[in-house]
C-alpha positions in Angstrom: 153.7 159.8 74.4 150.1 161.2 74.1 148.8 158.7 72.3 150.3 155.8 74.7 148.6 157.3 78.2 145.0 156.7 78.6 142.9 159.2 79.8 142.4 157.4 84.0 147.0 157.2 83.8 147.3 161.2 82.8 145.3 162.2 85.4 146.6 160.1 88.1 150.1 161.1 86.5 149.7 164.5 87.2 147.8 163.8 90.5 150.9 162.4 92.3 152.9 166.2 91.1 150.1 167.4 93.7 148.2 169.6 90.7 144.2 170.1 90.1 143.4 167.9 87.2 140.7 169.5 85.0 138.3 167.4 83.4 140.5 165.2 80.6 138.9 166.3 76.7 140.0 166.1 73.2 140.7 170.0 73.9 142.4 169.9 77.5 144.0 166.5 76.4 146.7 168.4 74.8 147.9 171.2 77.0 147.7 167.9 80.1 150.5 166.1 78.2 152.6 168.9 77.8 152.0 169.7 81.7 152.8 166.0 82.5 156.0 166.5 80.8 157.0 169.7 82.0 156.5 168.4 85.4 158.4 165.2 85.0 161.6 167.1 83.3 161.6 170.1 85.9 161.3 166.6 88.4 164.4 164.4 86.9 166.9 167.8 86.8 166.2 168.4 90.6 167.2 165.0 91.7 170.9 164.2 92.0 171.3 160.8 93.7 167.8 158.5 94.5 167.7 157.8 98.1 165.9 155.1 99.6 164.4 157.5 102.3 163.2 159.8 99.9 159.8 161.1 99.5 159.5 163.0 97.0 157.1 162.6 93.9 157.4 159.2 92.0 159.4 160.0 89.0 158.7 158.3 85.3 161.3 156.5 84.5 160.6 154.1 87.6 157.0 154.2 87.6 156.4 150.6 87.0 158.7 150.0 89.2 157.8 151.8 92.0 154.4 150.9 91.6 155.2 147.3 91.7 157.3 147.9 94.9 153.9 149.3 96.6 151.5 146.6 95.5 153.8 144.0 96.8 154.0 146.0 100.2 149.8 146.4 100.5 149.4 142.8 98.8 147.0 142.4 101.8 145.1 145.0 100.7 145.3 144.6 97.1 144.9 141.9 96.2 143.6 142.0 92.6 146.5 144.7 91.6 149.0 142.6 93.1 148.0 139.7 90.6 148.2 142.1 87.6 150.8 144.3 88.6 153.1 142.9 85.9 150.5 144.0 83.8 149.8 147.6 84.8 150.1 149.5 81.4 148.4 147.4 79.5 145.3 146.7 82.2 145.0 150.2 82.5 144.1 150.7 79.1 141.4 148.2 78.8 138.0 148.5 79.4 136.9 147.7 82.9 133.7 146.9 84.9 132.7 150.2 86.4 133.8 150.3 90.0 133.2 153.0 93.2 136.9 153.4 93.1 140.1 152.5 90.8 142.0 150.2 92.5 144.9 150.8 90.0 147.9 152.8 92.6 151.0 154.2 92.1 152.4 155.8 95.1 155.6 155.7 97.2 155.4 154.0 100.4 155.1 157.3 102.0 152.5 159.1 99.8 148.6 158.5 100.6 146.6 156.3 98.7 144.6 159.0 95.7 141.5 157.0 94.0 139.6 158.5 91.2 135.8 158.0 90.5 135.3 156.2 87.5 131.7 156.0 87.8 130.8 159.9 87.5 131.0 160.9 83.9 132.6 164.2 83.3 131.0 166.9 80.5 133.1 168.5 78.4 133.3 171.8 77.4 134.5 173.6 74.5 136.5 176.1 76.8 138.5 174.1 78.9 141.6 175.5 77.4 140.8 178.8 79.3 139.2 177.3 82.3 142.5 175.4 83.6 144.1 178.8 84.8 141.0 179.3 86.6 140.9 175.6 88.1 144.5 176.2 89.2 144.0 179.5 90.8 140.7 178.5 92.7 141.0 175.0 93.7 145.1 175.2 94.7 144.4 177.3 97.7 142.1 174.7 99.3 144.2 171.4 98.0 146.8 173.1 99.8 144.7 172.9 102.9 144.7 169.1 103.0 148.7 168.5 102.0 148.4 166.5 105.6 147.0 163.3 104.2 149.0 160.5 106.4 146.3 159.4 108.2 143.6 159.6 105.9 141.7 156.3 105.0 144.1 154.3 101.5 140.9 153.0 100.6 138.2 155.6 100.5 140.1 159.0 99.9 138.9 161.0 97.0 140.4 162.8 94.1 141.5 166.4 94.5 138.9 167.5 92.6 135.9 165.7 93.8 137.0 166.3 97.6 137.2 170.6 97.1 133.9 170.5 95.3 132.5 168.3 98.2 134.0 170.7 100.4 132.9 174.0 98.8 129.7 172.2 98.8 129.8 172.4 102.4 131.1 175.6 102.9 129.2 177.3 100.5 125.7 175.8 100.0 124.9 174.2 103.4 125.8 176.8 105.9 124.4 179.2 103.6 120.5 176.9 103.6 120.9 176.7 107.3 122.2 179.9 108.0 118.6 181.4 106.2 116.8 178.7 108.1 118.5 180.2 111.4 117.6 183.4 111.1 114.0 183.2 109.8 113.7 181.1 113.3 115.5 183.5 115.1 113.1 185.9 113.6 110.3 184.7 114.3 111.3 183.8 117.9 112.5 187.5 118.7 108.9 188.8 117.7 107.4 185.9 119.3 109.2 187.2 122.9 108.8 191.1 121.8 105.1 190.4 121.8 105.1 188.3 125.2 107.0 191.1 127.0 104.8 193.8 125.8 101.6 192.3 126.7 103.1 191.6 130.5 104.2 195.4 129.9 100.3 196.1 129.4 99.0 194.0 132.0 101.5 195.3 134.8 101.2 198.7 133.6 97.3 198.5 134.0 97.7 197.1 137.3 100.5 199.6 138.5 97.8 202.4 137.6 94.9 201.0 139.7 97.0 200.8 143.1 95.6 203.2 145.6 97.6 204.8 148.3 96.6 202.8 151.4 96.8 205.3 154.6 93.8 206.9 156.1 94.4 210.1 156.8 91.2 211.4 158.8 90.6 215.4 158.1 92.1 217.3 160.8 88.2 219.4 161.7 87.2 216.2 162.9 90.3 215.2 165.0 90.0 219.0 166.2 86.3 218.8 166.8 87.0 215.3 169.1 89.7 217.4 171.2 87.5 220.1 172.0 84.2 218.2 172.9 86.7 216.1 175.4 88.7 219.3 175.9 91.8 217.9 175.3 94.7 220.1 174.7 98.0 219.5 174.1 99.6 216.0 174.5 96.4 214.7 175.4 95.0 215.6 172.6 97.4 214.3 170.2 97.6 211.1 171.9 93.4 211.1 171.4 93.9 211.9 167.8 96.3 208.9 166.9 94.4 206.3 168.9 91.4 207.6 167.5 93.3 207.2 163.6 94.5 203.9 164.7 91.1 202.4 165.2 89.6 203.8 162.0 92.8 202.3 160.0 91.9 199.1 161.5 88.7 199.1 160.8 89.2 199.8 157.3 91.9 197.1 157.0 88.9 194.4 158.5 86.4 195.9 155.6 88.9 195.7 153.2 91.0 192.1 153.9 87.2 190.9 153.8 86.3 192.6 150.4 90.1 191.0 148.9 89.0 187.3 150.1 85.1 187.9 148.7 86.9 188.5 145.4 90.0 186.4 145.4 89.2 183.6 146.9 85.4 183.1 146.2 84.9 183.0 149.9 81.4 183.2 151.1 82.4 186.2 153.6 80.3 189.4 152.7 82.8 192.4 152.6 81.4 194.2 155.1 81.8 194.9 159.1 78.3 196.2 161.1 78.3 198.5 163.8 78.3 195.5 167.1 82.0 193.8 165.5 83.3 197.1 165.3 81.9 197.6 168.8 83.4 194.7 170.1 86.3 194.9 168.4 87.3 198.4 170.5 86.0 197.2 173.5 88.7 194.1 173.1 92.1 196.2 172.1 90.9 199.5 174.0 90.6 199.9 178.3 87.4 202.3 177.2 84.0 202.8 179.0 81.0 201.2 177.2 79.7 204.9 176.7 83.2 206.1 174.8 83.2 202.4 172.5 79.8 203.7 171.6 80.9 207.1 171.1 83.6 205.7 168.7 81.3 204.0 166.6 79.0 206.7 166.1 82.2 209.2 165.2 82.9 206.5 162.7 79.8 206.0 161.0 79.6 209.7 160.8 83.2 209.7 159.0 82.4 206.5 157.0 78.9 208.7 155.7 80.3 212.2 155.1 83.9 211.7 154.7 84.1 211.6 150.4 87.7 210.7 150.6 86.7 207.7 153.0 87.9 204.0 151.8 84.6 202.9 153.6 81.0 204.0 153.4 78.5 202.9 156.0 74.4 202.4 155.2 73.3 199.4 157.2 76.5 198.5 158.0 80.5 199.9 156.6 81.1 198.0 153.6 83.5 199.2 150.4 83.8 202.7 149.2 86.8 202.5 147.0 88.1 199.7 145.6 91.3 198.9 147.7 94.5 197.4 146.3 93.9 193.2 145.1 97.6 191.3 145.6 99.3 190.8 142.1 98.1 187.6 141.1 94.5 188.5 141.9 95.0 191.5 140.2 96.5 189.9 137.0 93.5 187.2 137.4 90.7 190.2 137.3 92.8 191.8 134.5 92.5 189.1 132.6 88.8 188.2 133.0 87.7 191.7 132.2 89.9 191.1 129.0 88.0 188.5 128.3 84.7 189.4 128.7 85.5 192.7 127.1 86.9 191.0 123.9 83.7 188.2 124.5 81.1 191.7 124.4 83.1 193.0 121.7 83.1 189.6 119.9 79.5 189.3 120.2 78.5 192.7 119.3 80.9 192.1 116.3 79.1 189.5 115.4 75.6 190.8 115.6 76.6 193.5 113.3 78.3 191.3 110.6 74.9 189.2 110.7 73.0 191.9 110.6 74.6 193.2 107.6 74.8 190.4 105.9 70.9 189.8 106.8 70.2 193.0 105.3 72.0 192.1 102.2 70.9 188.3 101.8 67.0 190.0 102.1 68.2 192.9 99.9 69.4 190.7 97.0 66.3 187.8 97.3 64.0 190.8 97.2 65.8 192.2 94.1 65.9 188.8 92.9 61.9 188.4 93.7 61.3 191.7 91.4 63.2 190.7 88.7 62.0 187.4 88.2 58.3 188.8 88.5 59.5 191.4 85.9 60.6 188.7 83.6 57.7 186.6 83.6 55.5 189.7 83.4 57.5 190.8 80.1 57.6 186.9 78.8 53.6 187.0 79.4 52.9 190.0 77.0 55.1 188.1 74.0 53.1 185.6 74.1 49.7 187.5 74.2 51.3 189.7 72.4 52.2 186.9 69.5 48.8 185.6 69.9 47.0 188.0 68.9 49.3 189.3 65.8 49.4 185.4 64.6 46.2 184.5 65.2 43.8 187.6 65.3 40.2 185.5 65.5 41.9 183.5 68.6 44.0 186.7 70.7 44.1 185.0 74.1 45.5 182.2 76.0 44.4 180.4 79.3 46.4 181.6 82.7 47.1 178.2 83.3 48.5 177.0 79.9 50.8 180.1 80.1 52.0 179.6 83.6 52.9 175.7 82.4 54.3 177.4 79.3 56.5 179.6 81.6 57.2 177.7 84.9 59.2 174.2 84.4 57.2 171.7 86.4 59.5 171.3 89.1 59.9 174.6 89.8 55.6 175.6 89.9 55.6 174.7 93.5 58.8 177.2 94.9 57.4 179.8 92.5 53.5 179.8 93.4 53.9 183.0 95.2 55.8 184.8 92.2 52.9 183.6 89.7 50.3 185.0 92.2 52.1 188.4 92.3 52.3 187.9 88.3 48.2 187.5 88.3 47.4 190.7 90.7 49.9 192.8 88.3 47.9 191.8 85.3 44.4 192.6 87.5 45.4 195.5 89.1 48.2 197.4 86.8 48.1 196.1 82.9 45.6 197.9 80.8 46.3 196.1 77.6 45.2 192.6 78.8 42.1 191.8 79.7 40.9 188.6 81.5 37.9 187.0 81.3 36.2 183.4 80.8 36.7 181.6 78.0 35.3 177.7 76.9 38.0 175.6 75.1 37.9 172.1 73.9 34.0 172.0 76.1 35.8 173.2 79.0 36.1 177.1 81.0 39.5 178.6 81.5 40.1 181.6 83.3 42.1 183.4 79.8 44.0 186.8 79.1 43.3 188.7 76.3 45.3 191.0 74.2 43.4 194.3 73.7 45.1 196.8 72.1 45.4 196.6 68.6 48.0 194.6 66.7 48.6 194.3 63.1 48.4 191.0 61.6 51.7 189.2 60.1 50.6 188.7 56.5 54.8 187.4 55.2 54.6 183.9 55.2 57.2 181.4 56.4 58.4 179.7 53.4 60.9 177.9 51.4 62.7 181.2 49.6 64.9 179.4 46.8 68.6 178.1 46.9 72.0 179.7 47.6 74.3 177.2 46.2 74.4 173.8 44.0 73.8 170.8 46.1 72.8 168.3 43.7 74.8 164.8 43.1 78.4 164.6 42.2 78.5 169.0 43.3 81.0 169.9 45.7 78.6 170.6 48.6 77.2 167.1 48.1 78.9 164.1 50.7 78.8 160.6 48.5 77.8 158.5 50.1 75.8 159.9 52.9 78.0 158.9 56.2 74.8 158.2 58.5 70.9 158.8 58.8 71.0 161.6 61.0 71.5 165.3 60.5 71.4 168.3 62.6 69.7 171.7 60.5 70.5 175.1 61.3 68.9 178.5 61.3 65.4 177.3 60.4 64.5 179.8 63.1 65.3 183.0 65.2 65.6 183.3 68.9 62.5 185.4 69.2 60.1 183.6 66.8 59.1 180.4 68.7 56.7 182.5 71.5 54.0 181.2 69.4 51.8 178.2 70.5 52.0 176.6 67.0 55.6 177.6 66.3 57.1 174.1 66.8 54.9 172.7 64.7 55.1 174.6 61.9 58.9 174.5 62.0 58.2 170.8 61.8 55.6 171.2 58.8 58.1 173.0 57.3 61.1 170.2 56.8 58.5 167.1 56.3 57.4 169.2 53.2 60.0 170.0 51.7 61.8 166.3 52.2 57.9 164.9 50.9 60.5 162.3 49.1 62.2 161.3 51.9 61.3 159.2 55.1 62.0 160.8 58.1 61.4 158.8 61.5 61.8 161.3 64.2 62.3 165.0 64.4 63.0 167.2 67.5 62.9 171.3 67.3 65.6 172.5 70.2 63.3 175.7 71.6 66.0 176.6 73.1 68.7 176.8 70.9 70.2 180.2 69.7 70.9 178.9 65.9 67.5 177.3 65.3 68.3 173.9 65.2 66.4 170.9 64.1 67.4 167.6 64.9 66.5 165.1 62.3 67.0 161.0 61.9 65.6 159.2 58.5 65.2 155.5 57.8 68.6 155.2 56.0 71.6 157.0 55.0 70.3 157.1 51.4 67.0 158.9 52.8 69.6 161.2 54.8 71.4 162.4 51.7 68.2 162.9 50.4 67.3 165.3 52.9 70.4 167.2 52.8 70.4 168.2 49.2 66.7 168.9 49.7 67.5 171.1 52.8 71.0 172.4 52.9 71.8 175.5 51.5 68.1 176.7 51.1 66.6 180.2 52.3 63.4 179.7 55.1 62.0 182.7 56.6 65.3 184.8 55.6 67.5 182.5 57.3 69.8 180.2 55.2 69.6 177.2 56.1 73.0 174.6 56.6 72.9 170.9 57.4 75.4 168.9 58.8 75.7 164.4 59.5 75.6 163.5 62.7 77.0 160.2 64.1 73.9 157.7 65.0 75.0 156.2 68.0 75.6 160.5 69.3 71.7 160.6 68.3 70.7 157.9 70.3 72.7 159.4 73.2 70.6 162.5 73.2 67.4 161.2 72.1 66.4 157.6 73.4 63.4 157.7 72.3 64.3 158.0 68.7 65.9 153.9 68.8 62.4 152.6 68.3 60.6 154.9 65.9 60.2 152.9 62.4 57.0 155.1 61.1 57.8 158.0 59.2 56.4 161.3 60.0 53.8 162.9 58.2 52.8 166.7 58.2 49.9 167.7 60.4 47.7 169.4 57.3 48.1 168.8 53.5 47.9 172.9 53.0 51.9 172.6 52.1 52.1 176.7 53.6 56.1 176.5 53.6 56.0 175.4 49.6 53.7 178.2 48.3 
């Protein structure tokens, strides 16, 4: 039996028993089959009598049949099945062109329409024996969910197991993105409104604190004072005092609804009230004599002047003693401007400081940097007088000007002229050991330092000092045949030995005599190079190997001496000028110093 079903009819075998099918391998293969057949024997011993109306599971021994029953039923929609249903079994086992869906079915009339993917291949694993219990137990609970399937689509309904992992992909990894999504925004939102509220909270509260009560309460010595210069007692006096309380309330109203439209409304009304409006003013709403208006007014510039508690003050004429209460929005507005400007004066003053310190700083460091680089050039000044004088006793100075060229590159002389002045008053004003004075070169004067204190001569020679190793033909350390014409030489100098004027050229003396044999075209000494390196091409690779067994492995000045090839066209690259040399180089004396 195993070895009849394919793979694609035990799966959709065990489908229509309403199972989760775990992916078909050589080790879950077996353990399927005897499901299958389980199923299909537990399913032929329930069933007395077949009935027509039935809708049970399809059992095996008519599953061609029924099958065939179906295509003809949904010919209209199958249309390739229906021509091979004769064929089922044997279709089913042949390879096919991979399609979305398998358009093999075998279902009752009433049962839905299950289509496997054929297109998504399915890895194996080695424990799939284990993992079907854990298939079952997982998966059942939510196939049992969708036992409702008679109105589902016949033509685009999934397998069992594809549609729960779709649907646990839903439930499980979606939500769970957009639920994190959610509540970051949600979040983020919540401060956002946290921080509105409590800046409102601010501004309100800051507004709340600056109201001012707004009755006028006049001290009672002077309401006293006004009964008894009218003698007024009684109810006559009380009614004196309230009119007399009235008018001053009034008046500071006037002074004050002026001072609110100076400042809210950028009116052009001064917020103030002289003496002949106020005059008027009591002469309009008060049945008084001209003498008692007058009287009035001078009671209430004498409250508006002495009065501390007063709203108003009076000097020319009554104008604002304490701030009265602004409407809300005005307030808010004013709140917010001296905000600004306070965080605009705190911004600024921020600002000046960070400048200021980073002023100090940036003139700190170029000063530093000033001292040091005077400093250096001071220090590099001395070697070389210094060297002067030890190498060439009869001849212990140099001209300023050779040494600044020496020191300076040219296209730097110009941004440090000032650093080279400060260089020339330290050596006139603070350095003992150097003298300057005037000195004729080559027919001409140059301003020269001299090296005064006493130095003792360098009597050690630089020489050729014998061989290390064998570098003769056909020996190991011996290339044949020479690769190119150009070689790069190491260590034929130290770091601190080319201060001298005549250093160059003595390194250069050096290598024409000892390769007297050999034609060399163009030689350049790297001054600045930490391993003393010479850079050396000759008229031929034949000359070149020449010059390395002359060269390589030799002792000079206590340094040995290694040679390496270098490729021609890299030569060229670095030195241009070395493509047109076809004279060889010559030493500049015949003394032969490095040989003896």
């Amino acid at each position: 039996m195993g070895e009849s079903i394919s793979d694609q009819e035990l799966r959709r075998r065990l489908l229509t028993f309403n199972t989760v099918v775990p992916p078909v391998t050589n080790s879950t293969r077996r353990l399927l089959l005897k499901k299958l057949a389980d199923l299909e024997s537990r399913h032929s011993s329930q069933i007395e009598s077949p009935k027509s109306n039935d809708i049970s599971l399809l059992n095996v021994s008519n599953w061609n049949h029924s099958a065939s029953e179906d295509e003809e039923k949904n010919s209209y929609l199958f249309t390739e099945t229906k021509k091979f249903s004769s064929k089922l079994p044997e279709i089913q086992t042949e390879k096919k062109k991979p399609r979305l869906y398998d358009s093999s079915v075998s279902i009752t009339p009433r049962e839905p329409v299950f289509r496997s993917p054929r297109s998504n291949p399915v890895t194996e694993t080695p424990y799939a024996d284990q993992a079907i219990q854990r298939w079952k137990e997982k998966m059942m609970s939510q196939s049992l969910n969708k036992s409702d399937v008679s109105n589902t689509s016949q033509f685009d309904f999934p397998s069992p197991v594809s549609s729960i992992y779709s649907q646990n992909s839903r439930r499980y990894i979606q939500p769970t993105q957009q639920r994190n999504l959610g509540n970051g925004y949600t979040r983020n939102t919540q401060y956002i409104i946290l921080l509105f509220i409590g800046f409102f909270v601010v501004i309100f509260g800051l507004y709340f604190t600056s109201i001012q009560s707004s009755t006028v309460i006049l001290p009672p010595g002077i309401l006293n004072s006004l009964c008894a210069k009218k003698n007024l007692q009684g109810f006559d006096c009380d009614t004196e005092q309230n009119k007399v309380q009235h008018l001053y309330s009034s008046l500071v109203s006037q002074v004050q609804d002026k001072y609110i439209k100076n400042h809210c409304e950028n009116s052009d009304i001064e917020p103030t009230v002289d003496a002949q409006a106020v005059f008027e003013y009591i002469s309009t709403h008060e049945n008084l004599s001209s003498r008692e208006v007058e009287e009035l007014v001078e009671l209430f510039k004498s409250i508006a002047k002495t009065y501390s508690e007063s709203p108003i003050g009076f000097d020319v004429s009554f104008n604002i003693n304490v701030q009265p209460n602004l409407p809300v929005l005005c307030a808010v507005k004013n709140i917010f401007t001296n905000m600004f400007y306070f965080i605009l004066w705190l911004g600024i003053v921020s600002l000046s400081l960070i400048s200021l310190y980073f002023g100090i700083c940036y003139m700190t460091t170029k000063s530093e940097k000033h001292k040091q680089e005077v400093n250096r050039l001071v220090e590099n000044v001395i070697d070389l007088l210094k060297q002067q004088a030890q190498y060439r006793p009869n001849e212990g100075y140099l001209p300023i000007i050779h040494i600044r060229d020496q020191l300076i590159p040219p296209n730097e002389r110009q941004k440090k002229s000032k650093i080279w002045a400060e260089v020339e008053q330290y050596f006139t004003e603070s350095e003992s050991r150097v003298r300057s004075e005037i000195q004729q070169i080559d027919g001409e004067d140059f301003q020269v330092w001299r090296w005064v204190q006493p130095v003792s001569p360098v009597t050690a020679k630089k020489v050729w000092q014998g061989q290390a190793f064998e570098t003769n033909e056909g020996s190991m350390n011996s290339p044949q045949p020479s690769p190119t014409s150009c070689l790069k030489i190491r260590h034929m100098f130290g770091p601190d030995s080319m201060l001298g004027v005549d250093c160059e050229t003595r390194v250069k003396d050096a290598i024409l005599e000892k390769c007297e044999s050999v034609k060399v075209l163009h030689l350049s000494v790297d001054r600045s190079s930490h391993e003393g390196c010479v850079y050396v091409k000759c008229a031929s690779p034949v000359d070149a190997g020449k010059a390395y067994r002359q060269l390589h492995g030799f002792w000079y000045d206590g340094k040995l001496v290694t040679v390496k090839f270098l490729r021609l066209e890299r030569y060229h690259q670095r030195f241009p000028d070395a493509v047109s040399t076809t004279i060889p180089l010559m030493p500049s004396n015949n003394e032969k110093r490095s040989l003896q």
